[in-house]
OpenMM code with the backbone's topology and positions (N, CA, C; nanometers):
from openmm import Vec3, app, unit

residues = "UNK UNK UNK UNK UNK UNK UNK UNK UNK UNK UNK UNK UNK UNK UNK UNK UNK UNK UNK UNK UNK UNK UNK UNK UNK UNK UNK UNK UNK UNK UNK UNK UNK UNK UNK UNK UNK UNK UNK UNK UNK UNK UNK UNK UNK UNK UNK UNK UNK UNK UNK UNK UNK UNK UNK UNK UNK UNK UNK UNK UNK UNK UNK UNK UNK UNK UNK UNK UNK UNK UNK UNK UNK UNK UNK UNK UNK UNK UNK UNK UNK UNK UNK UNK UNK UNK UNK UNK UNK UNK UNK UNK UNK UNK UNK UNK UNK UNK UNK UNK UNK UNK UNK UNK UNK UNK UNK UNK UNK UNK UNK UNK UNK UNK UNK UNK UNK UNK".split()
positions = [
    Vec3(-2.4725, 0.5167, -0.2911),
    Vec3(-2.3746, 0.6146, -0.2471),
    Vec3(-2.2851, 0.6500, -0.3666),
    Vec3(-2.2675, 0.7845, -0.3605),
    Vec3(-2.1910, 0.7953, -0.4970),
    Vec3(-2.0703, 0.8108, -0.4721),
    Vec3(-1.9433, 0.8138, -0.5801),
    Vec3(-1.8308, 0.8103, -0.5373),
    Vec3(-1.7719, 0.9579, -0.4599),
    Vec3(-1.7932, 0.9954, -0.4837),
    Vec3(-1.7715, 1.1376, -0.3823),
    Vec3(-1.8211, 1.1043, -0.2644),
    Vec3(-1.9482, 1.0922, -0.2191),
    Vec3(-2.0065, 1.0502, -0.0980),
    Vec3(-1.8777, 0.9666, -0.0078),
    Vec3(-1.8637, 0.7967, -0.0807),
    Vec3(-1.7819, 0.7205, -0.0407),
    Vec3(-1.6246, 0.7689, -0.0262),
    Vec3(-1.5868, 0.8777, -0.1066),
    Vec3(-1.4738, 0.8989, -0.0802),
    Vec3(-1.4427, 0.9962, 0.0025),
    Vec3(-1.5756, 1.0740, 0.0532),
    Vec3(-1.5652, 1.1042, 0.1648),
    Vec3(-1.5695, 1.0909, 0.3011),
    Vec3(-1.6775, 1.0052, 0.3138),
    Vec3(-1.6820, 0.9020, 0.3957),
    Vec3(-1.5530, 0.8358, 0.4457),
    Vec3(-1.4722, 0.7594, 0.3582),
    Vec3(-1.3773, 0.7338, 0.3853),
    Vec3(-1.2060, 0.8205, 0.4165),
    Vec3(-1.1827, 0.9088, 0.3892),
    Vec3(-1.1552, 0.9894, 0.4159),
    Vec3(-1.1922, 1.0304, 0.5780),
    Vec3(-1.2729, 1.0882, 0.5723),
    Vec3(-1.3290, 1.1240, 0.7312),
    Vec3(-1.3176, 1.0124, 0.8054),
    Vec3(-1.3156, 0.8757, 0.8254),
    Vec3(-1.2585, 0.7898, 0.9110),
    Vec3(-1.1519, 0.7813, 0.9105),
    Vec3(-1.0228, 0.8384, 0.8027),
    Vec3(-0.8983, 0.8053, 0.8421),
    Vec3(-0.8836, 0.9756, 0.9102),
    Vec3(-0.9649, 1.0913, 0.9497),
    Vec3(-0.8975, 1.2201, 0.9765),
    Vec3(-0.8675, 1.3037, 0.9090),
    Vec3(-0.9426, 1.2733, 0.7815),
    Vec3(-0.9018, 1.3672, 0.6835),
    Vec3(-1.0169, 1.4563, 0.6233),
    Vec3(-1.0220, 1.5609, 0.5737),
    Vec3(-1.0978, 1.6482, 0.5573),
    Vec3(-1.0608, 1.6488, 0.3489),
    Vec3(-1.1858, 1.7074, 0.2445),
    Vec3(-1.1570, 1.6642, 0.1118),
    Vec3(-1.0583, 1.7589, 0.1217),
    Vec3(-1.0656, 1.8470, 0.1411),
    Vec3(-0.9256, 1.9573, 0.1126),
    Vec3(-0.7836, 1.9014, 0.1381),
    Vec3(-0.7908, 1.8489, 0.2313),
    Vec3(-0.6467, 1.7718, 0.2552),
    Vec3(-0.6137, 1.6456, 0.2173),
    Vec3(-0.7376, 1.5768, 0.1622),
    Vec3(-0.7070, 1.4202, 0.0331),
    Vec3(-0.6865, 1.5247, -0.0409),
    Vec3(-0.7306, 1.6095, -0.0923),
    Vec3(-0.7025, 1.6571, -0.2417),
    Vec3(-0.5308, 1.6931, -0.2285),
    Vec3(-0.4961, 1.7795, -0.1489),
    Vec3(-0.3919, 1.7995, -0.1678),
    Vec3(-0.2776, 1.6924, -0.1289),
    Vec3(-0.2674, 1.5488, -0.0548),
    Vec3(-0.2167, 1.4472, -0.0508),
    Vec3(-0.2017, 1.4255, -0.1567),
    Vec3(-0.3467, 1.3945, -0.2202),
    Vec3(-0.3402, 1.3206, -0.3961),
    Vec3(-0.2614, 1.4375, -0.5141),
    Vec3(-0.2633, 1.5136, -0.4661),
    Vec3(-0.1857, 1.6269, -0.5835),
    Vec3(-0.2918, 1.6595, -0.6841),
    Vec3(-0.4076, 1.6834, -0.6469),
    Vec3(-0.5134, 1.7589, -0.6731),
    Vec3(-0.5939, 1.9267, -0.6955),
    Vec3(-0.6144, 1.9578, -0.7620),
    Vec3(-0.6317, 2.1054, -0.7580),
    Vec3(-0.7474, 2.1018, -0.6343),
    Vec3(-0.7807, 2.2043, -0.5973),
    Vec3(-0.8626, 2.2691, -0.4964),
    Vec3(-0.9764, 2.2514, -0.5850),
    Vec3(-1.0847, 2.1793, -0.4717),
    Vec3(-1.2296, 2.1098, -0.5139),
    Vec3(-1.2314, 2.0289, -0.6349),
    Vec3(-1.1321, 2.0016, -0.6443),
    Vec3(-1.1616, 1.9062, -0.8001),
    Vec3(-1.2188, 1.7798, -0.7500),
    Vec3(-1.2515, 1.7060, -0.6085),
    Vec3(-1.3356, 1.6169, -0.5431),
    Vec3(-1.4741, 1.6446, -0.5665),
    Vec3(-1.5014, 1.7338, -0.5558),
    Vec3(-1.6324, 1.7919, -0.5603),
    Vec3(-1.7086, 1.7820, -0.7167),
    Vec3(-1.6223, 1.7557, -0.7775),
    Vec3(-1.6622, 1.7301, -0.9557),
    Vec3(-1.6889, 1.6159, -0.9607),
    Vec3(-1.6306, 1.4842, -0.8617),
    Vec3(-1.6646, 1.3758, -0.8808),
    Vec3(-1.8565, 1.3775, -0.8149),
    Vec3(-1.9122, 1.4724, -0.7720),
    Vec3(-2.0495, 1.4733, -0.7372),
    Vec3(-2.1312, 1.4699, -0.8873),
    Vec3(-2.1043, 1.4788, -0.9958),
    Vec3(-2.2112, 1.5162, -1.0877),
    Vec3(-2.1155, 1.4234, -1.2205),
    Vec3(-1.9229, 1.3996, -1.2432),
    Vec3(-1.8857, 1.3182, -1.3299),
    Vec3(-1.7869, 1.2326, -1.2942),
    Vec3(-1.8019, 1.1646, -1.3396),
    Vec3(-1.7001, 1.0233, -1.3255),
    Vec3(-1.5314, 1.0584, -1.3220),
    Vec3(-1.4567, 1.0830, -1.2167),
    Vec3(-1.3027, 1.0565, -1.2364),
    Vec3(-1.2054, 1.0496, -1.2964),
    Vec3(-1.1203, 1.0860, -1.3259),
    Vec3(-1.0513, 1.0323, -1.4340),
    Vec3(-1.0029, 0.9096, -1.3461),
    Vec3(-0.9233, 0.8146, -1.4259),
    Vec3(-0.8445, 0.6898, -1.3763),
    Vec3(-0.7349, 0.7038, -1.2772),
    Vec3(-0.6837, 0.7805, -1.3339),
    Vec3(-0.5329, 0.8319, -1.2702),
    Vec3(-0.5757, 0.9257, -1.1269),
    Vec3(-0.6632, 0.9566, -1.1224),
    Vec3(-0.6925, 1.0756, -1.0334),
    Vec3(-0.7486, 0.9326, -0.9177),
    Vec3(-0.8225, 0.8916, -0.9706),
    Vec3(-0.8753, 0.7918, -0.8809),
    Vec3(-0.8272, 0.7228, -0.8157),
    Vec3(-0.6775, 0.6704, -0.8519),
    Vec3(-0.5961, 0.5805, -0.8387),
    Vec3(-0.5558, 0.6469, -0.7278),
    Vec3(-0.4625, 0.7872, -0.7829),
    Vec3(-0.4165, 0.8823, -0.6920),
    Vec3(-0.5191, 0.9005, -0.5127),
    Vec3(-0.5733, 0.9071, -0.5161),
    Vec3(-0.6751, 0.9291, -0.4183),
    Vec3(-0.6926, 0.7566, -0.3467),
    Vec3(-0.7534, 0.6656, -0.4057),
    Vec3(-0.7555, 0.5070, -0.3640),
    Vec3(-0.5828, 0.5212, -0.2793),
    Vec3(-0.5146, 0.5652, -0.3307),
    Vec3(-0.3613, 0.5345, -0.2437),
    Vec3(-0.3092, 0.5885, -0.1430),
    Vec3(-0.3508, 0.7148, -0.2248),
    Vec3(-0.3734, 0.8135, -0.0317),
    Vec3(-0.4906, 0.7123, 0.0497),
    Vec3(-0.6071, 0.6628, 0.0539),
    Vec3(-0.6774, 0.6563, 0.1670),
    Vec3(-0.6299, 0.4752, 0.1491),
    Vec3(-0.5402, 0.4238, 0.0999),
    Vec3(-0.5254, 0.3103, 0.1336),
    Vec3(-0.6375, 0.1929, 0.0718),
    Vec3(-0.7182, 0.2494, 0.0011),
    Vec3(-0.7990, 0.1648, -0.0370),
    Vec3(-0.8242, 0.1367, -0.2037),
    Vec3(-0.8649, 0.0229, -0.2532),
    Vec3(-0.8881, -0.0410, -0.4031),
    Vec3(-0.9704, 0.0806, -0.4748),
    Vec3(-0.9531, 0.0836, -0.5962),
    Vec3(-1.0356, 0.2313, -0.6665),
    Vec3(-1.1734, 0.1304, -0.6833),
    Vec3(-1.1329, 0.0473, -0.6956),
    Vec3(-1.3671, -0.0724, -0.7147),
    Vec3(-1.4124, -0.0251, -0.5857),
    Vec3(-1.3302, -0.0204, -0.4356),
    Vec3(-1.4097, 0.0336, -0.2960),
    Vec3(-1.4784, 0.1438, -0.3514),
    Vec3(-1.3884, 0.2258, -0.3825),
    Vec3(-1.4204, 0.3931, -0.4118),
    Vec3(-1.5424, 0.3698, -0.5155),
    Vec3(-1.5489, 0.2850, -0.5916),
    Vec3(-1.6076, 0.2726, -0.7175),
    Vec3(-1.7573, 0.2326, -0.6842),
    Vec3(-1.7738, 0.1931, -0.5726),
    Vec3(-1.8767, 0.1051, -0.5073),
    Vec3(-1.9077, 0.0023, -0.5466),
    Vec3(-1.7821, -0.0796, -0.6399),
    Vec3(-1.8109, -0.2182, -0.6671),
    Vec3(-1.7835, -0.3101, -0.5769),
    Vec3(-1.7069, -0.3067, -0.4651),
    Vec3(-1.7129, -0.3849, -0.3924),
    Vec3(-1.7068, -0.3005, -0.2275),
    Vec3(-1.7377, -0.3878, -0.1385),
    Vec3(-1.7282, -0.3275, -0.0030),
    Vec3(-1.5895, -0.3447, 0.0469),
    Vec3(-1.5112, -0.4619, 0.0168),
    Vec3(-1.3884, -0.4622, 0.0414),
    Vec3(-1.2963, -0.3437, 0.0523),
    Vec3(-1.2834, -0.2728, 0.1427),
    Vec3(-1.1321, -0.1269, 0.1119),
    Vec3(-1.0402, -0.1889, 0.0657),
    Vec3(-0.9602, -0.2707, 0.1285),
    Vec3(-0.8305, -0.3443, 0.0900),
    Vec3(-0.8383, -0.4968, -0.0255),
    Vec3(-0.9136, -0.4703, -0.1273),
    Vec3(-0.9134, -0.6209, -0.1914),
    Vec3(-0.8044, -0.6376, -0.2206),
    Vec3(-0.7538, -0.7226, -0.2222),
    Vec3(-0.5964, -0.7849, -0.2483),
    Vec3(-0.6048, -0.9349, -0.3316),
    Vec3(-0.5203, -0.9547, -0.4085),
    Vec3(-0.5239, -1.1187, -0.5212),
    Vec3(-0.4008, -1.1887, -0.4806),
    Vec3(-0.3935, -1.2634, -0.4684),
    Vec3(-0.2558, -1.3106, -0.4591),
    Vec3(-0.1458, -1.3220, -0.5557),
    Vec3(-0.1954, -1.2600, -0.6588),
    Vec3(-0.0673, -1.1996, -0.7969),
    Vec3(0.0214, -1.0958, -0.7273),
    Vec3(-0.0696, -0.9962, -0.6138),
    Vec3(0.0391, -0.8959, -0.5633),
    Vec3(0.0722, -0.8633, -0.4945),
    Vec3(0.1225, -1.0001, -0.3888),
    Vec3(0.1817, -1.0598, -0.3322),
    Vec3(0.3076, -1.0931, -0.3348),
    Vec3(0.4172, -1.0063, -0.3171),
    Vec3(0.5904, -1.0890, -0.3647),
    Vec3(0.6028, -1.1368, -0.2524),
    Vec3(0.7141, -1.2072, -0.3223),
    Vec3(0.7636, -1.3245, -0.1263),
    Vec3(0.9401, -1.3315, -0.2121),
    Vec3(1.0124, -1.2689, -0.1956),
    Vec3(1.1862, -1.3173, -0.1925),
    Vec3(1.2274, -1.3960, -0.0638),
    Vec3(1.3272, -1.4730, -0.1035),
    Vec3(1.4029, -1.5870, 0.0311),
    Vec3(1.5242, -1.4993, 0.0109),
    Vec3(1.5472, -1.4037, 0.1283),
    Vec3(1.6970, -1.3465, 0.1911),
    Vec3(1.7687, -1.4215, 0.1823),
    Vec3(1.7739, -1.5703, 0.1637),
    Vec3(1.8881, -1.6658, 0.1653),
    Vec3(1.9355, -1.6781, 0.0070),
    Vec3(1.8807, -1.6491, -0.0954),
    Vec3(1.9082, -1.5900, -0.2358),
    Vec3(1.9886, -1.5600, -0.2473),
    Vec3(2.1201, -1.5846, -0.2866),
    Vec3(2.2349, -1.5270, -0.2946),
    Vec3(2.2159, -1.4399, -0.4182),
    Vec3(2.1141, -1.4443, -0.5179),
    Vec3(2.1270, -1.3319, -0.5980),
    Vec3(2.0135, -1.2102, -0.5738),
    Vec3(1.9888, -1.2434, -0.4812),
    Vec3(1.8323, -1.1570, -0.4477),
    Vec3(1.9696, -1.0244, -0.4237),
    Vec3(1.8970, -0.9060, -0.4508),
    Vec3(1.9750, -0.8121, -0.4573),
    Vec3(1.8753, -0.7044, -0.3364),
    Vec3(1.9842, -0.6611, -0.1893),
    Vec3(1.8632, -0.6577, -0.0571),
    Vec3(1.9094, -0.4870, -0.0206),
    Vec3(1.7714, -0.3957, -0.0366),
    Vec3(1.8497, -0.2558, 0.0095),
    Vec3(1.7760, -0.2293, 0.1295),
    Vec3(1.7811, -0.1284, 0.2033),
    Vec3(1.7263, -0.1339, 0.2739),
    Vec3(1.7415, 0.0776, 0.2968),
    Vec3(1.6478, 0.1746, 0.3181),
    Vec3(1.6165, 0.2772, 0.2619),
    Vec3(1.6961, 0.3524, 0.1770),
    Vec3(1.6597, 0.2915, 0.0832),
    Vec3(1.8122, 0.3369, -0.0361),
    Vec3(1.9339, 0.2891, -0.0947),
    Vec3(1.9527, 0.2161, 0.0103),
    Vec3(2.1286, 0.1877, -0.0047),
    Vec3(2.1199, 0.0311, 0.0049),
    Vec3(2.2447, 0.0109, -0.0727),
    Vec3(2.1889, -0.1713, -0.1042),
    Vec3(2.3154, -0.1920, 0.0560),
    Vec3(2.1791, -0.3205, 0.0960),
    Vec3(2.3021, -0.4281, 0.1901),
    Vec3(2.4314, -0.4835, 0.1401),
    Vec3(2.5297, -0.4717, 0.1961),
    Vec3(2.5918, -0.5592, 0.1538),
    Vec3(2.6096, -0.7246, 0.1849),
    Vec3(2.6849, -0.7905, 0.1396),
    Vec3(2.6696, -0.8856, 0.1564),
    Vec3(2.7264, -0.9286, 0.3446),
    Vec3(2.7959, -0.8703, 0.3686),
    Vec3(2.8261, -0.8764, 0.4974),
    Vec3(2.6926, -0.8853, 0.6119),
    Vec3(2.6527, -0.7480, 0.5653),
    Vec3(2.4891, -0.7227, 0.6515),
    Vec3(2.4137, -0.8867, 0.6098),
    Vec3(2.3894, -0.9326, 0.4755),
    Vec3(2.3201, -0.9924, 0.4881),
    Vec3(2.3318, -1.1281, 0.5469),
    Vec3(2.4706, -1.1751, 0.5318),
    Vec3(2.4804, -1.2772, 0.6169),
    Vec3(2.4573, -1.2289, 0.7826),
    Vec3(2.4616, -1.1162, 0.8185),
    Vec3(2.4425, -1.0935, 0.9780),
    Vec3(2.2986, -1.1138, 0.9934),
    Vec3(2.2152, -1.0588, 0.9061),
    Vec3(2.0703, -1.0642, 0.9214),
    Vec3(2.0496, -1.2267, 0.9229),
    Vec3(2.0919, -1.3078, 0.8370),
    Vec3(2.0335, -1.4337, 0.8020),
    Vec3(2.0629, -1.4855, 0.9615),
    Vec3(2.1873, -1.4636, 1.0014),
    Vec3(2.2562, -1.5182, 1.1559),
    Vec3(2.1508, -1.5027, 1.2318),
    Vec3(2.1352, -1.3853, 1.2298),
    Vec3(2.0031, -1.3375, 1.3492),
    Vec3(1.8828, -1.3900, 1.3613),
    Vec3(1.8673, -1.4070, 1.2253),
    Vec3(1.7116, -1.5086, 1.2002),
    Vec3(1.7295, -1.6607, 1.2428),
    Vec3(1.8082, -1.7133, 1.2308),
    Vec3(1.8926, -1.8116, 1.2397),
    Vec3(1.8403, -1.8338, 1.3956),
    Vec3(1.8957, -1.7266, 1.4744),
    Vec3(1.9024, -1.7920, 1.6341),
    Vec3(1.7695, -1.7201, 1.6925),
    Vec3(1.6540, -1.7022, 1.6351),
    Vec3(1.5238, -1.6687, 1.6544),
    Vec3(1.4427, -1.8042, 1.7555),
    Vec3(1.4146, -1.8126, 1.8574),
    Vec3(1.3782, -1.9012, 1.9144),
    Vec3(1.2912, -1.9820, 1.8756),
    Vec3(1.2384, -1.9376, 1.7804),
    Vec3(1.0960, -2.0156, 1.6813),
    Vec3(1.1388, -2.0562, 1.5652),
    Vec3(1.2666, -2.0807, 1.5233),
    Vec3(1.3226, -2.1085, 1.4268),
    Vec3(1.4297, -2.2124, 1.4130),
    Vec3(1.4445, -2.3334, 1.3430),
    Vec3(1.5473, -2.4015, 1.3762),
    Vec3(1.6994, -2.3502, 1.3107),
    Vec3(1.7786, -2.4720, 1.3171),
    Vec3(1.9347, -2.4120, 1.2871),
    Vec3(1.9412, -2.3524, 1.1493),
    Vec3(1.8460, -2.3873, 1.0857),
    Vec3(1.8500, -2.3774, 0.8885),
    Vec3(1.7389, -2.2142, 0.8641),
    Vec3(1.6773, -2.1781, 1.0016),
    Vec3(1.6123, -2.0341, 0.9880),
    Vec3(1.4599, -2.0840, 0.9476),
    Vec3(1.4419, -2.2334, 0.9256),
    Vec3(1.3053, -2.2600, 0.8865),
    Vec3(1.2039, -2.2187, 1.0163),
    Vec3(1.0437, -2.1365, 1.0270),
    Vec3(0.9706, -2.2016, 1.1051),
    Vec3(0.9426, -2.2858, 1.1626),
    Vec3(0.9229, -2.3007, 1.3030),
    Vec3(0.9064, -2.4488, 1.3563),
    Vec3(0.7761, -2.4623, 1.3963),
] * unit.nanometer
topology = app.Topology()
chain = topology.addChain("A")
for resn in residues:
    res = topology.addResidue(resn, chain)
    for name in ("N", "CA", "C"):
        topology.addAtom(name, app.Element.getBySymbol(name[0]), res)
């Protein structure tokens, strides 16, 4: 399957038609269709793998995996961080919010007095 094929393919299971990945990805009109006969650029590929949610190796047909994931990119912060710095769409929490959030987690029924999992 070639990468056009697959990236259409995929595409069409999320509802999407190439005309409208292309223009998600910020693509000129049929420039998908070039991937039938040459290879991608990187950036374009990338662009496109992010619109449909999936690894550019899926697209690439190196692996079957859509979503391969490593555990390098993976972050994990502890809200209890007093220097963790916490925004939330745009605008940083303040510290007020964040002690309310920690409270809340706090009295989570699956959680003991310290907010750990039980």
């Amino acid at each position: 399957m070639s990468i056009f094929e697959r990236t259409k393919e995929t595409a069409q299971r999320q509802g999407l038609t190439v005309s409208m990945l292309e223009k998600r990805a910020n693509l000129s009109e049929n420039s998908l269709y070039t991937w039938k006969k040459s290879t991608p650029k990187a950036d374009n590929l990338q662009k496109v793998a992010d619109v449909l949610h999936v690894s550019t190796d899926y697209l690439l047909g190196r692996t079957d995996e859509m979503n391969a994931t490593t555990v390098e990119t993976v972050k994990k912060a502890d809200i209890d961080d007093d220097e963790l710095l916490l925004s939330f769409q745009g605008k940083d929490v303040t510290p007020e919010y964040r002690d309310a959030i920690i409270a809340i987690l706090r009295t989570m029924p699956d959680r003991d007095k310290d907010g750990n999992i039980i």
